[in-house]
Wavefront OBJ file of the C-alpha trace (Angstrom):
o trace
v 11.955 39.258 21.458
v 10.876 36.384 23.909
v 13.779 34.207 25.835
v 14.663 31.067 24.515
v 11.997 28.145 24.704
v 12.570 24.438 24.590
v 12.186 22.908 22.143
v 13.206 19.192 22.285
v 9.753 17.662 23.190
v 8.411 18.504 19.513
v 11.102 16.413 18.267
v 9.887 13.400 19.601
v 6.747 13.576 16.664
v 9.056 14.648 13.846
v 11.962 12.496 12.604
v 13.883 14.846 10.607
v 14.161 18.452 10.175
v 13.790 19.480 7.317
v 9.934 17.955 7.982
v 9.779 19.535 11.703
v 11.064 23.040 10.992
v 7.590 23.179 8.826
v 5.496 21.754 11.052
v 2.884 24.166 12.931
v 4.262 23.370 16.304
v 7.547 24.722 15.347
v 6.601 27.505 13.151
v 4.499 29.295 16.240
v 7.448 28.746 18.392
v 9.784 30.505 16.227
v 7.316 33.587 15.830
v 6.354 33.594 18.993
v 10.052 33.066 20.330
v 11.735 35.803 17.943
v 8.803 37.849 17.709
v 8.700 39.639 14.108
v 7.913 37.401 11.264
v 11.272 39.219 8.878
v 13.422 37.599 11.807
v 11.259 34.479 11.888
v 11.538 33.959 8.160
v 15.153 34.781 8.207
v 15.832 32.293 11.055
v 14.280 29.507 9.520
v 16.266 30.106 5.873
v 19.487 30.422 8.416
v 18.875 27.026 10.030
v 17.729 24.920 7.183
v 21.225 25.743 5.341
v 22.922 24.877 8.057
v 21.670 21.903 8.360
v 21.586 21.054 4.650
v 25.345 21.370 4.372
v 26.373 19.556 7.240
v 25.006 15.906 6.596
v 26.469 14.907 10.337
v 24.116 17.387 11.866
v 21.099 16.177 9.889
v 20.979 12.987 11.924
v 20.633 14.929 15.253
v 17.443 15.429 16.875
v 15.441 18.213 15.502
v 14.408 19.539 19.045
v 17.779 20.241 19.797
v 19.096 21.764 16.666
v 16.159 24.312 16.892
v 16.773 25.397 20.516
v 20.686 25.725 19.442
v 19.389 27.807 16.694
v 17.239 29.413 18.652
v 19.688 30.120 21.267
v 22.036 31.926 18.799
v 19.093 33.958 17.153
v 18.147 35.360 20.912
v 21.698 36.116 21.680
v 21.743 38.616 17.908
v 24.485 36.141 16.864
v 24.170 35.023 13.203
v 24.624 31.548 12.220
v 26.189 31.837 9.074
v 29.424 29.389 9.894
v 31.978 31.496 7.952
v 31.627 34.955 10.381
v 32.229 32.749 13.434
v 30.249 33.923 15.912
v 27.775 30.895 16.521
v 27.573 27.227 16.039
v 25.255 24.668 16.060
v 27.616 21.555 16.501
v 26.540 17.648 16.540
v 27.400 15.655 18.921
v 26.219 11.707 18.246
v 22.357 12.419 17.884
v 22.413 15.821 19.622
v 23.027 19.474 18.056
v 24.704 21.827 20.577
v 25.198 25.515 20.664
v 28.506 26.873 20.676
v 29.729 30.298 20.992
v 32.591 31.452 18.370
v 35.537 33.625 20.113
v 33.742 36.233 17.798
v 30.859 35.860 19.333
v 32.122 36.457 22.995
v 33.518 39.955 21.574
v 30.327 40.809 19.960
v 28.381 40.469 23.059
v 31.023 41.888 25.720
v 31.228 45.233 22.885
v 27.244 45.319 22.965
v 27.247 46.099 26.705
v 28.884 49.266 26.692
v 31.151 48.294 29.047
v 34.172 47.543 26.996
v 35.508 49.689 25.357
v 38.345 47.605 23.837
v 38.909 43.133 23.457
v 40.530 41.118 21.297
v 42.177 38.135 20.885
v 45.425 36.815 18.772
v 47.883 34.490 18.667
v 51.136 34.974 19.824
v 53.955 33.846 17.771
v 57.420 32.426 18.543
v 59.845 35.265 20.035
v 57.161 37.930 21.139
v 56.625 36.267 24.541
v 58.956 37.690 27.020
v 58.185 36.094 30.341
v 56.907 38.265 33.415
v 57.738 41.957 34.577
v 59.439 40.550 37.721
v 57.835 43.118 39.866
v 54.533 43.440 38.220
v 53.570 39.865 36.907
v 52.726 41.402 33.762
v 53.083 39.466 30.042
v 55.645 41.119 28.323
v 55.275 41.207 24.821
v 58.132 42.080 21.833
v 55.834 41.710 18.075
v 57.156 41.228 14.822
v 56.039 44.035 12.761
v 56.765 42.305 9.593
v 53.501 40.938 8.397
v 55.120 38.420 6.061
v 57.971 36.880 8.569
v 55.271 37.199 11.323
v 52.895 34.412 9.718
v 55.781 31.976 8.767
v 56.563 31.891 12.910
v 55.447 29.318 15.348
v 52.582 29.989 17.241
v 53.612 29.458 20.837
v 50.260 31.079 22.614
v 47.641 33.481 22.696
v 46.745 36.385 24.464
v 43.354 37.892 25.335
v 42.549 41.589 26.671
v 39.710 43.777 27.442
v 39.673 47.377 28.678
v 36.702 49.077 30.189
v 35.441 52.611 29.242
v 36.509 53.415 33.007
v 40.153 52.312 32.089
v 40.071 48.764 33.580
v 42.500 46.535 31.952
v 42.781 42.834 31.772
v 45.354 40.768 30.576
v 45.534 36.731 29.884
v 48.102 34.996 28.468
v 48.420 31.027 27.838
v 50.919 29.041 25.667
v 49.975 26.552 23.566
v 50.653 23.768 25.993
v 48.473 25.204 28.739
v 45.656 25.032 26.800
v 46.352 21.804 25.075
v 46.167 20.712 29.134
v 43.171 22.167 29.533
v 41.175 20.711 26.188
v 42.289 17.283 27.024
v 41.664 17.961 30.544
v 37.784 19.158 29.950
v 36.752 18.412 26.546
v 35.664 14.634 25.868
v 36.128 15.265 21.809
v 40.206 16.385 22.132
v 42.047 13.987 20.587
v 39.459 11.701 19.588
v 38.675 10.620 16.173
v 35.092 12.137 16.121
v 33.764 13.816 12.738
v 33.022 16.722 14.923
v 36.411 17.647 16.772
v 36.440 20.754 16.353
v 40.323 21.006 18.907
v 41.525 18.978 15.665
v 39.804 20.887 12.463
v 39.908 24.179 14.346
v 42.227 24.715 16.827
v 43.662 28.284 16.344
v 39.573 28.820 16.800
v 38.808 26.967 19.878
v 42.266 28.264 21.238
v 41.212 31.868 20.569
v 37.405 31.383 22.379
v 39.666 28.763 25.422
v 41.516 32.021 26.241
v 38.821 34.872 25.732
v 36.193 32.642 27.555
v 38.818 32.742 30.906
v 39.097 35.647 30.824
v 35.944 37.389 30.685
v 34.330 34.746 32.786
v 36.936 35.098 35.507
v 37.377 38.626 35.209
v 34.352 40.969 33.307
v 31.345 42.080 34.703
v 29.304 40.089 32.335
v 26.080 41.460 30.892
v 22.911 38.924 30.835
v 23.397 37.746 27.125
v 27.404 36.754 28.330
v 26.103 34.949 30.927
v 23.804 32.984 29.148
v 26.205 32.848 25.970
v 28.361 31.136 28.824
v 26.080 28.873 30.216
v 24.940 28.026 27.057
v 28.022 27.264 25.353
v 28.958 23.966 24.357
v 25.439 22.678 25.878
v 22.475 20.841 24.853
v 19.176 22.608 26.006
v 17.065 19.799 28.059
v 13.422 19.831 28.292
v 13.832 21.333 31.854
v 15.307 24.591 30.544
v 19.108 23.347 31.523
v 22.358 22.782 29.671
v 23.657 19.715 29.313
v 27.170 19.416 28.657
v 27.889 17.066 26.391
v 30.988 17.410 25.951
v 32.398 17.945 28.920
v 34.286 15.463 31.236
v 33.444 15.212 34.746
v 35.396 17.863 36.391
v 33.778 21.257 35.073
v 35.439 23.738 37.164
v 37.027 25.267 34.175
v 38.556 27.857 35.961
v 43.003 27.814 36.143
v 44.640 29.793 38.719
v 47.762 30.043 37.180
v 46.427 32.367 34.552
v 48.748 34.964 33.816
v 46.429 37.762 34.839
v 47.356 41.295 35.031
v 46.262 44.856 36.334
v 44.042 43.369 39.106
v 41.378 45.536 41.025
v 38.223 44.655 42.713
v 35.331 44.805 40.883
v 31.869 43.834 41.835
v 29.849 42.180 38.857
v 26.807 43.121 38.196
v 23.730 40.809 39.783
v 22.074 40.273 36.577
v 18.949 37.768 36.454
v 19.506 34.883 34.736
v 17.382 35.163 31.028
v 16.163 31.506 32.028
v 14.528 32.477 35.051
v 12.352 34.607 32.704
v 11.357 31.729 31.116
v 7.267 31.182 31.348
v 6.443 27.760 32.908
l 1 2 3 4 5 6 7 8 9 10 11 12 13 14 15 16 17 18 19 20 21 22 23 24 25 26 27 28 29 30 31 32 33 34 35 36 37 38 39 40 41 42 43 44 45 46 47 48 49 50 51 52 53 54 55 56 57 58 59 60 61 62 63 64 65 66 67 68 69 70 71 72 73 74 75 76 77 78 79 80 81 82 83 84 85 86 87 88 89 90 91 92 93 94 95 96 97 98 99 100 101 102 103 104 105 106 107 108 109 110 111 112 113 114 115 116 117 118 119 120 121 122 123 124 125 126 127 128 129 130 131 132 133 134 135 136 137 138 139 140 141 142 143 144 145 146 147 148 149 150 151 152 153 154 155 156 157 158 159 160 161 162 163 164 165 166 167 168 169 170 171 172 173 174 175 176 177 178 179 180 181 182 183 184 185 186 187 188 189 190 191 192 193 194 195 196 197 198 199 200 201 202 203 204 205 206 207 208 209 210 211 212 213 214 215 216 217 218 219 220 221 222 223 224 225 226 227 228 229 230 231 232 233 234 235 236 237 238 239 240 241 242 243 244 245 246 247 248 249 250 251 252 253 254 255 256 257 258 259 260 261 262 263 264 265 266 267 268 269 270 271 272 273 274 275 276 277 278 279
């Protein structure tokens, strides 16, 4: 499979998809970018629903929703909306690809360095505070299922272990990261068709938390770091994200995390798939 091409300049000649994902232009990028015609022929079948069933996303420029697509398909993240690992999400007359929280997991399991992530909500009463020696989230859960869902959420925690026992620890309450949407994310509490912090938040509060804490903390293989450059971005004609969607200040980083079981590890010097990219 090639790296991901560009794809936006086509979209100048075609006014709508469903016309430009047939042209020959397109076609030959998709085989040549995926490489085997079954994946090809999938791809295209995968894209063209999406787009049918979102109307919004039909009035975005073709060239974009193809290199979102495109994107996704390099990464071995399927499309289909309901598994939640990839998105191609409209913004005015731009498609963007966004990485589902399932997505993150998906990749950070495939590199053989985790042995162990996840993600959940934490509900009203299972937060403790902090081990007042240790710093550590303490945690108390309701084991009944049933009186469980009918509590509050009040935050979420995300973890990862490594296969050499390293173990990571984030927790945020539902306030911190209601901060940090409004704080970085343009669409959070606007009345956009697309906001997905409104239609989705237990989603986007899930992938807030996981995304801190593997890019803060994991030695991230070369598909996270381009599912994490990648995410929330439209692909420009000179190979580089543009983030629509974020407000001026993207250091996305917090250092109050509550971040646990600390020790110093190096992360890998992986090239960057985009330098790969033919000229």
């Amino acid at each position: 499979m090639n790296t991901i091409p560009i794809g936006n300049s086509l979209a100048n000649k075609t006014p709508r998809f469903s016309v430009a994902i047939r042209s020959e232009g397109y076609q030959r990028l998709i085989n040549d970018t995926l490489g085997d015609p079954k994946l090809a022929q999938q791809f295209v079948a995968d894209i063209s629903t999406a787009v049918a069933t979102n109307h919004t996303l039909q009035r975005c420029d073709a060239g974009t929703i193809l290199s979102a697509g495109l994107v996704a398909y390099t990464l071995k993240l399927p499309l289909a909306p309901t598994l939640g690992y990839a998105y191609i999400i409209p913004y005015g007359d731009k498609a963007s690809f966004q990485v589902g929280y399932k997505g993150l997991i998906q990749l950070a399991i495939r590199s053989g360095i985790i042995a162990d992530i996840d993600v959940d909500d934490i509900r009203e009463g299972e937060y403790l505070g902090r081990d007042g020696e240790t710093g550590k989230p303490k945690f108390q859960f309701i084991e009944d299922e049933d009186i469980r869902e009918k509590a509050k959420v009040v935050g979420y925690r995300a973890f990862f272990e490594t296969t050499n026992g390293f173990r990571k620890v984030v927790y945020w309450s539902v306030e911190k990261i209601q901060k940090h949407a409004k704080r970085y994310s343009k669409t959070y509490g606007s009345n956009s068709s697309t906001n997905p912090w409104r239609d989705l938040f237990d989603v986007m509060a899930k992938k807030t938390v996981l995304k801190q804490l593997l890019s803060k903390w994991a030695m991230l293989s070369v598909e996270l770091q381009e599912a994490l450059r990648y995410d929330q971005a439209v692909i420009k004609d000179d190979k580089t994200p543009e983030y629509i969607d974020a407000k001026d200040d993207d250091d996305n980083q917090d250092d109050d995390d509550v971040v646990v079981n600390d020790t110093n590890i190096t992360k890998k010097d992986n090239k960057s798939l985009l330098d790969a990219i033919d000229e």
